[in-house]
C-alpha positions as CSV (number, residue, x, y, z in Angstrom):
1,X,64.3,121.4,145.7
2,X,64.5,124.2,143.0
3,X,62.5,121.7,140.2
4,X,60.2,120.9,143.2
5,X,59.3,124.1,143.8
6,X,58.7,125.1,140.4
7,X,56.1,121.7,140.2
8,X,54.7,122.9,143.7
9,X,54.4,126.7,143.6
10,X,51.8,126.8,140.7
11,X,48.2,125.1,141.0
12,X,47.8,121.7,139.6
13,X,44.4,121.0,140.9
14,X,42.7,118.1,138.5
15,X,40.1,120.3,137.5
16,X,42.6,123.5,136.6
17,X,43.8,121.6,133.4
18,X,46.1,124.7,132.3
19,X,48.2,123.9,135.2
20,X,48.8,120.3,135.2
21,X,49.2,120.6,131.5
22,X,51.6,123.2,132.5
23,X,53.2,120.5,134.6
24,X,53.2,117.8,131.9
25,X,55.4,120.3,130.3
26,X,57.8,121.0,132.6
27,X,58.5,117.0,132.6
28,X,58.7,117.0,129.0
29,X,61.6,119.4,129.2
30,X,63.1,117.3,132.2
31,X,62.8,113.9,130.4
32,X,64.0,115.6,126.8
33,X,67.2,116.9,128.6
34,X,68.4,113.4,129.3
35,X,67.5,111.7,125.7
36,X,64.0,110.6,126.5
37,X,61.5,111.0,123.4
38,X,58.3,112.7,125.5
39,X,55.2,113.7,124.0
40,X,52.3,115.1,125.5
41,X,49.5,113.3,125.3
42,X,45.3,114.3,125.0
43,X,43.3,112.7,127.0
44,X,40.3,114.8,125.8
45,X,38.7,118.4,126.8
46,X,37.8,117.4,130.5
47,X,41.5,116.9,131.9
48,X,45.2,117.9,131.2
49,X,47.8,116.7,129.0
50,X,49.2,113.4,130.3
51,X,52.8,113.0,129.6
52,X,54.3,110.2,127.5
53,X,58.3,109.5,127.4
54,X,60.9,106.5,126.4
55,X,64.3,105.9,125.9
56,X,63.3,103.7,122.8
57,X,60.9,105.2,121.0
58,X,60.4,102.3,118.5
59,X,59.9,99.9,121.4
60,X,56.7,97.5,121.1
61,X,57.3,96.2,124.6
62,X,58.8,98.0,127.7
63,X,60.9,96.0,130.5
64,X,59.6,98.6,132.8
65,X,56.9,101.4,132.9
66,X,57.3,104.2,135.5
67,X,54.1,105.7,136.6
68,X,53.1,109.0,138.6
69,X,50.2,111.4,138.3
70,X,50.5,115.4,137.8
71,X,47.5,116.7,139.6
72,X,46.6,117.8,143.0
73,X,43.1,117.9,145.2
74,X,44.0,121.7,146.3
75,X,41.8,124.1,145.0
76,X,43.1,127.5,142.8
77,X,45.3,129.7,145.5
78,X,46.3,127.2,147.9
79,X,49.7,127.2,145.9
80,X,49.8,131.0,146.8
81,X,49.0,130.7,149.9
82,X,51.4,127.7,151.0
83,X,54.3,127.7,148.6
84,X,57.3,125.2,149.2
85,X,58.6,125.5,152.3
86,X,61.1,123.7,154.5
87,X,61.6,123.0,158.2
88,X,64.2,120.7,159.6
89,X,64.0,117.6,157.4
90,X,60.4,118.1,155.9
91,X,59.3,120.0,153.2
92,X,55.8,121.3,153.1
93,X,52.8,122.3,150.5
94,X,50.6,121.5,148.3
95,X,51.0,117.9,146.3
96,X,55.3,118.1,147.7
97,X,54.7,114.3,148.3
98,X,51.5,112.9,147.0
99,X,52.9,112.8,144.2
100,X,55.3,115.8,143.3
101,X,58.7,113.9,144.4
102,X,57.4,110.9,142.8
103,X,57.1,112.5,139.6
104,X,60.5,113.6,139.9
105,X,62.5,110.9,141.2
106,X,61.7,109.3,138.1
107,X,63.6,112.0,136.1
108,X,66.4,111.6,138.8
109,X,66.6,107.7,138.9
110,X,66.6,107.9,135.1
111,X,69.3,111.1,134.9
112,X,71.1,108.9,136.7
113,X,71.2,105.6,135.3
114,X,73.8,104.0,134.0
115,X,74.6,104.0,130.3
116,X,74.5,100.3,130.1
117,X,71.2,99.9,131.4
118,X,69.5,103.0,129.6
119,X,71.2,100.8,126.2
120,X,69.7,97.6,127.5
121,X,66.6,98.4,129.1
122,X,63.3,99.9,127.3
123,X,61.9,102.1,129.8
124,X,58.1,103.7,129.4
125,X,57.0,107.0,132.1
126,X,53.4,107.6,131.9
127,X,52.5,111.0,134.0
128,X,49.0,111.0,134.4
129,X,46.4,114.1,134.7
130,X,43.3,113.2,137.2
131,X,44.6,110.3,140.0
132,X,43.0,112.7,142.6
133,X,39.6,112.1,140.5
134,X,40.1,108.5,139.8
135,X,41.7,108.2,136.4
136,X,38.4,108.6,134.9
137,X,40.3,110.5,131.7
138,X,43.4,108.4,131.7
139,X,43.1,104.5,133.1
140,X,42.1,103.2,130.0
141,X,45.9,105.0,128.6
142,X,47.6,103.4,131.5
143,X,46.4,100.2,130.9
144,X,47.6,100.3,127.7
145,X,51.1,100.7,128.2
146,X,50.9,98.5,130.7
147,X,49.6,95.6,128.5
148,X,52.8,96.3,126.5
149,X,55.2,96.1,129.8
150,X,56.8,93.5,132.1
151,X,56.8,95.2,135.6
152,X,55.1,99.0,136.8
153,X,56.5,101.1,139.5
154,X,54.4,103.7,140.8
155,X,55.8,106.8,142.6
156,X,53.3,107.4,145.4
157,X,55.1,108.8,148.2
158,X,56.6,105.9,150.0
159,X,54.3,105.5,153.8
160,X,55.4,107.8,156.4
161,X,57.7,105.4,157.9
162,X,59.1,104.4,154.8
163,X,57.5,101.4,153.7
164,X,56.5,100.9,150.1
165,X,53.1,98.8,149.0
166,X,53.6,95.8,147.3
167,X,49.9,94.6,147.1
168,X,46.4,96.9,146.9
169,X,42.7,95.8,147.2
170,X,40.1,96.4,144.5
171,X,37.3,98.4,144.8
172,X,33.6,98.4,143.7
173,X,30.5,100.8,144.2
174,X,26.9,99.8,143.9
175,X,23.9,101.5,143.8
176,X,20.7,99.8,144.8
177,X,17.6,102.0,144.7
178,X,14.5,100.8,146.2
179,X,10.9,102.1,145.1
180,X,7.8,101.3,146.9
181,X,4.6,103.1,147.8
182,X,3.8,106.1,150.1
183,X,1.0,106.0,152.2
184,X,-0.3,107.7,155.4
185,X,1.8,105.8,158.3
186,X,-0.8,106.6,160.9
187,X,-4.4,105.8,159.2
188,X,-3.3,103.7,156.4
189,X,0.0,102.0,156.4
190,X,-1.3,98.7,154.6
191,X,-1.6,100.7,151.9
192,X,2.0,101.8,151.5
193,X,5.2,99.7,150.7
194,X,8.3,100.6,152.5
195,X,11.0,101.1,150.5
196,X,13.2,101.7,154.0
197,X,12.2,98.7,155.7
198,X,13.6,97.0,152.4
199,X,16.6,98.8,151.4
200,X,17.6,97.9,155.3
201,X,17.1,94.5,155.2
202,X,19.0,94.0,152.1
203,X,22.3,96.4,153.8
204,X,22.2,94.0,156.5
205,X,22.2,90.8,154.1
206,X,25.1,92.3,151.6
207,X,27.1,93.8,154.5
208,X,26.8,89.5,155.4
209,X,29.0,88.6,152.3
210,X,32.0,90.2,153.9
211,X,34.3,87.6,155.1
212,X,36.9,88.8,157.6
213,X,39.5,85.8,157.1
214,X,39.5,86.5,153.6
215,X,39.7,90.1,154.2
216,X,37.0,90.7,152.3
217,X,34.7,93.9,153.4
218,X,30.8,95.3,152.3
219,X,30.0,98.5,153.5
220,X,26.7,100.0,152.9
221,X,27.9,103.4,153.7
222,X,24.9,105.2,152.8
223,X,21.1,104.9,153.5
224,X,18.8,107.5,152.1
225,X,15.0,107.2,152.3
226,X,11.8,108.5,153.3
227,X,10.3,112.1,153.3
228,X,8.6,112.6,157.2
229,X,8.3,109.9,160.0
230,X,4.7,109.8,159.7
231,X,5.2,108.5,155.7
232,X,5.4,105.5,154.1
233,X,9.0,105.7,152.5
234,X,8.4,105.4,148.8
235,X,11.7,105.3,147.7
236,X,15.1,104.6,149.8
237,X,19.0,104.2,148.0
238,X,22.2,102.2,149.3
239,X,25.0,103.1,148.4
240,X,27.7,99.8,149.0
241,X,31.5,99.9,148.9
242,X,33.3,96.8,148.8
243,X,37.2,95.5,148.9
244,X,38.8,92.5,148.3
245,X,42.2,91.0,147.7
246,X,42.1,89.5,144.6
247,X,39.8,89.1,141.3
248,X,38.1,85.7,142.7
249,X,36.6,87.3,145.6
250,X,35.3,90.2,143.5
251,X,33.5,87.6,141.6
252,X,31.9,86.1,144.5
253,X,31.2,89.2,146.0
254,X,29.5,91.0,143.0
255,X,27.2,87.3,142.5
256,X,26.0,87.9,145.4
257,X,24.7,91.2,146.0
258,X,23.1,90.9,142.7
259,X,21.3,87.9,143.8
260,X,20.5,90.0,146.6
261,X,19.6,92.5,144.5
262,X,17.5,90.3,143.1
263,X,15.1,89.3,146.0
264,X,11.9,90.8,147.7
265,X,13.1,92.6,150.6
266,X,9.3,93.8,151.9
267,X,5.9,93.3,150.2
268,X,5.2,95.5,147.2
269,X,8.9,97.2,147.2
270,X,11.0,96.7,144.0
271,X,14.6,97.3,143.5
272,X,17.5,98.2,140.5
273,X,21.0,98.1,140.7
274,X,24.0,99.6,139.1
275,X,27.7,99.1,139.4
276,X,28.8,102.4,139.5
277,X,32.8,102.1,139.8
278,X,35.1,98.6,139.4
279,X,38.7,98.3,140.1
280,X,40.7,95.2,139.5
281,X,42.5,94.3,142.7
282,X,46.7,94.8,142.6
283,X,47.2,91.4,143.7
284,X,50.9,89.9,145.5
285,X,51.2,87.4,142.9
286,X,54.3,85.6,142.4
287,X,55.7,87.2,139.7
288,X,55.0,90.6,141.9
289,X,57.1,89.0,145.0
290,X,60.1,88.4,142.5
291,X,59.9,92.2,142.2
292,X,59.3,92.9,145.4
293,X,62.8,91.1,146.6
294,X,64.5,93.2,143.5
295,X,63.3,96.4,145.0
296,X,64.4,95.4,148.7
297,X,68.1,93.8,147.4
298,X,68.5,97.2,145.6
299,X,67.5,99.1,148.9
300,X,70.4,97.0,150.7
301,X,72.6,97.2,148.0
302,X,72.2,101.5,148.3
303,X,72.4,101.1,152.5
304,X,69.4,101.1,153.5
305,X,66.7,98.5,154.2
306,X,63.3,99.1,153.9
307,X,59.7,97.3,154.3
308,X,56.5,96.4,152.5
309,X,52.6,96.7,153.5
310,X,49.6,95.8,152.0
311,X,47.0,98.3,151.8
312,X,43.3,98.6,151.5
313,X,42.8,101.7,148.9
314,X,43.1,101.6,145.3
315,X,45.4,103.7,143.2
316,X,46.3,103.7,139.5
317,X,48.2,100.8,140.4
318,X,45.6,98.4,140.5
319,X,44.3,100.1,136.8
320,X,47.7,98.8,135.4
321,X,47.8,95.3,137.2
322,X,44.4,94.7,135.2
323,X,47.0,94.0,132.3
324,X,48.4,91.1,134.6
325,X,51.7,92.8,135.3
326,X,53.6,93.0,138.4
327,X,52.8,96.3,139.9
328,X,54.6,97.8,143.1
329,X,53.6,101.2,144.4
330,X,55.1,103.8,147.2
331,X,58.3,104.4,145.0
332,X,58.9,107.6,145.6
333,X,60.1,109.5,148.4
334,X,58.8,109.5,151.8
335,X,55.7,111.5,153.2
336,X,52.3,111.9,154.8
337,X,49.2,113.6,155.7
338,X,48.1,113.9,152.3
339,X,45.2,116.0,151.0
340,X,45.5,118.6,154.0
341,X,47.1,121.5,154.8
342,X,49.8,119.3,156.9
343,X,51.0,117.4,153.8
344,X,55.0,116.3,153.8
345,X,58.0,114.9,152.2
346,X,60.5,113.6,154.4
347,X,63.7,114.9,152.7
348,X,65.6,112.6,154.5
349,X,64.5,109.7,152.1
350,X,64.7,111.8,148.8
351,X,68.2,111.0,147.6
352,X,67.9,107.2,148.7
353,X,65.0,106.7,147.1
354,X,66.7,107.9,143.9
355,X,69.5,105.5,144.3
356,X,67.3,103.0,145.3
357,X,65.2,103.1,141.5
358,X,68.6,104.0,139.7
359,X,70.3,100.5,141.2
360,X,67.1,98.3,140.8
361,X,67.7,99.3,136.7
362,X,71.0,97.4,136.9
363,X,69.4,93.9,138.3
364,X,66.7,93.7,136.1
């Protein structure tokens, strides 16, 4: 709880790059006390240090790479204002669970490790800078190690009833702009062409592609257009988010709101596109169920037994499973009601979530 406060009680905001460079340090020192090589690492002027540390520094491949981000959504004072607190068997404030305590039951799990398995295994921790502004600074440094690793745990807080997340959807955001012609609506409307009647036509024919067996979703969750009622809307944007379980779907669905893209919507009314986000889906593959059941026998094997969901947003877990790695997420500790002023860790699961990591090093 001390090192916990000292991660929690200071800013870390993804934009206030002094602090979670500040916190990139603090790990440095953690990892460095137990014979990990760490070294900051630049991921250029608009985020912080990430934070880079093995037990073999002259690895070329890593049997597993341990993964949790440094930065919070809380603007500058909210650490001031709700510092580390505790009540009963939940402790409370800014970024305590999401991902705080994931961040350091990595240092724990290692600290704790046996010997044997710290000689045998090579082990890669990546801290990241901007998760909470979607790894725009450091993905591409994630999926590197991860191309050079057999397995990826990510310490997101474990769900609020304990469950980890062994598969994620990916995610992709379009924007289709529509331009047509203004025109009076009243006393000349065949002299406009309506880019709203267009862009409307074409959210009702993407939002079409989703497939609810499949579990795949389109979700044209914004339509902007037109100036006044009484105007012919000259221009009108959608804005599409879409999810899917696994690479093949995102194919299909991608062909096909670009085909739709591609068609006349309403007379004289034209149409661009742009794929403005991607992520890769983090898929329950077989090699990623092996791990799974490693995860859950080292669970029993500490006393406890715990279960698995699949869940519908991304995290910088589905970055790493681009690689084609198994990738588990939810490692760390217990908590919920993230990115609020409610935010907490169940200390309850803090110690046997440690164990937990520290046992699964011995059966892999």
């Amino acid at each position: 709880m001390k090192d916990l406060a000292e991660l929690v009680n200071k800013d870390r905001g993804t934009a206030n790059i002094a602090g979670v460079t500040e916190a990139a340090k603090i790990m440095k020192g953690h990892l460095e006390s137990i014979g990990f090589k760490a070294d900051l690492v630049d991921l250029g002027p608009n985020a912080g240090n990430g934070l880079f540390a093995t037990n073999k520094p002259n690895a070329d491949h890593y049997d597993v790479l341990f993964n949790a981000h440094l930065d919070t959504v809380f603007p500058d004072g909210t650490a001031a204002a709700r510092p580390l607190t505790v009540k009963g068997d939940r402790a409370y404030g800014p970024g305590c669970s999401d991902c705080k305590s994931g961040v350091l039951a990595i240092y724990y799990a290692l600290k704790a490790a046996r010997p044997e398995d710290l000689e045998r295994l090579s082990i890669a921790v990546a801290l990241n800078p901007d998760e909470e502004t979607g790894s725009k600074a450091s993905s591409a440094w994630l999926k590197g190690i991860a191309a050079k690793s057999s397995r990826a745990l990510v310490f997101e807080a474990a769900r609020a009833g304990g469950q980890l997340v062994r598969s994620r959807k990916g995610s992709t955001n379009y924007i289709v702009t529509f331009h047509g012609k203004a025109s009076h609506a009243g006393n000349a409307p065949y002299k406009g062409a309506n880019a709203n009647i267009a862009a409307m036509r074409f959210a009702l024919a993407a939002a079409g592609l989703a497939d609810v067996d499949k579990g795949t979703t389109v979700n044209p969750g914004v339509i902007e257009g037109g100036s006044a009622p009484n105007v012919i809307s000259e221009k009108c944007v959608v804005k599409l988010d879409t999810r899917y379980w696994n690479n093949e779907d995102d194919k299909y669905l991608d062909d096909g709101i670009n085909k739709l893209a591609a068609a006349v919507w309403a007379p004289g009314v034209t149409q661009t596109i742009e794929r403005v986000s991607h992520s890769n889906a983090m898929p329950l593959s077989d090699a990623t169920k092996e791990l799974v059941a490693q995860i859950t026998e080292a669970a029993k094997l500490e006393g406890f037994d715990i279960d698995w969901v699949d869940a519908g947003g991304a995290s910088d877990g589905n970055h790493m499973a681009e690689a084609g790695l198994p990738v588990i997420d939810g490692c760390g500790p217990a908590g919920g009601e993230f990115h609020c002023d409610r935010e907490f860790l169940r200390l309850d699961t803090v110690e046997e979530r440690i164990r937990m990591i520290t046992r699964f090093l011995s059966l892999i």
